[in-house]
Structure formats: C-alpha cells, structure tokens
N, C-alpha and C positions, 0 to 999 in steps of 0.2 A: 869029385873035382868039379868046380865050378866054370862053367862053359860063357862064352859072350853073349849066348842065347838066351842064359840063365839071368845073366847083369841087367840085359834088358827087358825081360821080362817082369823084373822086381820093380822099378818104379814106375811101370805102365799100372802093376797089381796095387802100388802103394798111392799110386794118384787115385783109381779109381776108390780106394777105401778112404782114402782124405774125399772123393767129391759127395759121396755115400754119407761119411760121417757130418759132413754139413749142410745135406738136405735133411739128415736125421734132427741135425743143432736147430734148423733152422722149422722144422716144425714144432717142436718144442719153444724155442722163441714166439713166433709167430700165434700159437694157440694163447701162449701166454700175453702176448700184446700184437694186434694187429698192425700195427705201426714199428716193431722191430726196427732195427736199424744195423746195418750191414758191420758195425763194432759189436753189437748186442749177439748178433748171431756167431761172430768169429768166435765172440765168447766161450757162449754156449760150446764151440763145437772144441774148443782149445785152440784157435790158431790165431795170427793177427790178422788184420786188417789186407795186409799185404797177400799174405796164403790166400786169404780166400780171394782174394779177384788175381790169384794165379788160376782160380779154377773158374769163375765168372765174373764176366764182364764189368756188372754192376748188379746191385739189389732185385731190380727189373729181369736181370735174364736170368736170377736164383729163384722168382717168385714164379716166372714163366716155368721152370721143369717141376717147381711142385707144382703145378695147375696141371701140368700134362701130363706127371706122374699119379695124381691123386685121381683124374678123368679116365686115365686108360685102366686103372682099378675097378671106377665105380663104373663105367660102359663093358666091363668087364661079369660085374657082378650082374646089371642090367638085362647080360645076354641071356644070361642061365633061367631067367624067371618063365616058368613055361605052366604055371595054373590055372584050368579051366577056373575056376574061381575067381572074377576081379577080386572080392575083399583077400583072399588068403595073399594071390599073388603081390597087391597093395602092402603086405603086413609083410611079406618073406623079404620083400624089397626094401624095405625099411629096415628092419631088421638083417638083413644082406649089408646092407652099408653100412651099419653098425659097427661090424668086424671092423670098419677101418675106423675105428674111432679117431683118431689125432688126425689123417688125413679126412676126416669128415669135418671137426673142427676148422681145422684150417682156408680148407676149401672156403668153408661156411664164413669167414673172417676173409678173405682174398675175393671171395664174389660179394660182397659189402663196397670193397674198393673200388670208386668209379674207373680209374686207374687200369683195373684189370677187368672192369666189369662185361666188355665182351669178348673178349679174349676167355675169358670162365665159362662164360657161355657156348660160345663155339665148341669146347672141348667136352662140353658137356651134352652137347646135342644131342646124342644116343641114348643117353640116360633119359633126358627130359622125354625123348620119343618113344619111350617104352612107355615112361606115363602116362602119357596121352594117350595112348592106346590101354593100357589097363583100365583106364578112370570111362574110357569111350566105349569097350568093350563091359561094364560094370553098369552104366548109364542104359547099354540098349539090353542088358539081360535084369534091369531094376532093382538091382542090389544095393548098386547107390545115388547118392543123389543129383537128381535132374533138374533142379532149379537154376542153375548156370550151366554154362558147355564147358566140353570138355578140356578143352584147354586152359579157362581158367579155372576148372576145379583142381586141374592138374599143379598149376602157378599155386592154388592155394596151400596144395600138399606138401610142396616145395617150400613156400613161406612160413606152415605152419611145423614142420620138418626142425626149417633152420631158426626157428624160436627156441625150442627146445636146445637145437645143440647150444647156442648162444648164451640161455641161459643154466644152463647144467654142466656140468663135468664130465664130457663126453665118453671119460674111463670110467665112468660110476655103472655098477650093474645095472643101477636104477634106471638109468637113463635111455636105455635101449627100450624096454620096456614101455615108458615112459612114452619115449617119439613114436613106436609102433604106435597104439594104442591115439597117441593123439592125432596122427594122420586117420587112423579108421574114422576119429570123431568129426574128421572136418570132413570127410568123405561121406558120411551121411548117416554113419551106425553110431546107435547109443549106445551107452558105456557098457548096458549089462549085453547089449550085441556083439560088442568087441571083446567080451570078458569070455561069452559063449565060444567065439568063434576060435578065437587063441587055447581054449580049454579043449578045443573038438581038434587044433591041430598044433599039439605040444612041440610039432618038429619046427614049429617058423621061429622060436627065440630060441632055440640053438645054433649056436654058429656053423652051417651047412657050407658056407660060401668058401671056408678057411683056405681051401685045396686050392681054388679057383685066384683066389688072390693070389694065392703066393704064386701060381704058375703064370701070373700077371705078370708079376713083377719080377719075374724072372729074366 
C-alpha cells in the first residue's frame, strides 16, 4: 500500500533524476559546442526549455554545477597522487583525469570562457596546487626541467594538457595516452624517456582512479 511518505518521496527521486539527466545533456551539448545554448541542452536532455529552468535558473547556474561538479572530481583525483617520482606521479595525474573524459573535455571548453574563467579557476585550485608541487618537487630532484619555475611549467602542463583534449576526442583510447605522454614532453622528458618510463610503470594508463571518482560523485 502506498503511504504519503512514499508520494513524496517520488518526485523529490524524480526531480533529482530530471536534474542528473541534464547535467548528463548538458555535457554532451557542451563537449559538442562550447556555446550551447540552454534549447540545445533541453534538447539533448528531452525536456523544454521551460523543465529545464524548473531546475536552474539560467545557462550560468547550469554551467556553474558542471564547473563544481567536474572540480570536486578532478581535486579529487589530485588527492590520491602520492609518487615519490615527479615524472610517474606527473603521467598518473594525467592519466587520472582521463577517467573523466567528457568532464575533462568540458572543463577544458568552460575554462576557455572568459565568462567563467575565474570561477574554473577557483574550483580548480587544488588541482592546479598539486602541480605545482609535483613539477617543484621534479625541478629540485632534476628529473625535469629547470629552465622556467615552477609555476609556469606547471601553467604549461595545463596548457599543453588542454590542447590535446581540444583537439582530440577525449573518448578516443588514443587520446589519454596521447595527453600523458605530451605533458611528460613539455615537462622536460624526451619521447624515448617518456616511452621508457610508462613501459617501467604499465600501472599509470590504467584507469586506477575509477573507485575514487565514483565515490566523488557520490
């Protein structure tokens, strides 16, 4: 027999699956063109225009919970990296946020947006600060390279990171691979260095992180 308790529990369970299902619409839009548009998403997700700003406000506070959804992932994955190794721990990290491909993508198209461009930042500050210490901590044991400091080699890893997803298919096998390997290279290892080192540690392009995220985003 169905209780009052029960009645209201269903459309609390069914709002939260409608708000679910078009932050899911809404990365898929979004990956697909940075400029979306709050019909293109409703699209995507099935609903009209109307549904969806029952659930937010406007485009801005949809693009605001992917930024802090996709940040508490990767400051997530950021925590776990704990390799005496600058290079290994540099390559597990990149390949760590791999796992999330479409919220890498995304991210990587919403911190583009001057719009959102310190507000991505902000949320990302934990991440960035793991960098800077991996690349600082890499720098004073001379694994990598010391012709700039460490914060902008860090910025470069970053930049050279989000070229990669920008221009690749972030779901491609290829492309994890692909970003590891070209972070190593602007980091200061040459290719047959980054080839050795990924060969000496088979565990960093497996997906390690998978647990970690999902108990993220939980």
């Amino acid at each position: 027999m169905s209780t009052s308790t029960d009645a209201a529990r269903r459309p609390r369970r069914d709002a939260l699956e409608n708000r679910a299902g078009i932050l899911a619409a809404a990365i898929v839009a979004l990956a697909h063109d940075p400029r979306a548009s709050v019909d293109a998403i409703a699209r995507q997700a099935g609903l009209t225009r109307r549904a969806l700003y029952g659930h937010f406000d406007d485009r801005d506070a949809l693009v605001r919970e992917l930024v802090a959804q996709g940040a508490t992932r990767f400051n997530a994955i950021a925590d776990t990296i704990d390799d005496a190794d600058a290079r290994v721990a540099l390559a597990r990290l990149a390949a760590g946020l791999w796992t999330e491909a479409s919220h890498v993508q995304v991210l990587a198209a919403i911190a583009l947006d001057e719009a959102h461009l310190e507000e991505t930042a902000t949320a990302l500050a934990p991440l960035r600060r793991t960098v800077v210490r991996i690349v600082r901590d890499g720098q004073d044991a001379e694994v990598l390279r010391t012709d700039v400091t460490a914060p902008t080699l860090a910025r470069l890893v970053e930049e050279t990171a989000r070229t990669v997803i920008t221009r690749m298919d972030a779901s491609s096998p290829a492309a994890r691979d692909l970003a590891v390997r070209a972070v190593l290279s602007i980091a200061g290892l040459s290719w047959r260095e980054a080839a050795a080192l990924l060969e000496a540690h088979p565990d960093v392009l497996t997906p390690a992180q998978a647990s970690t995220t999902e108990g993220a985003s939980a």
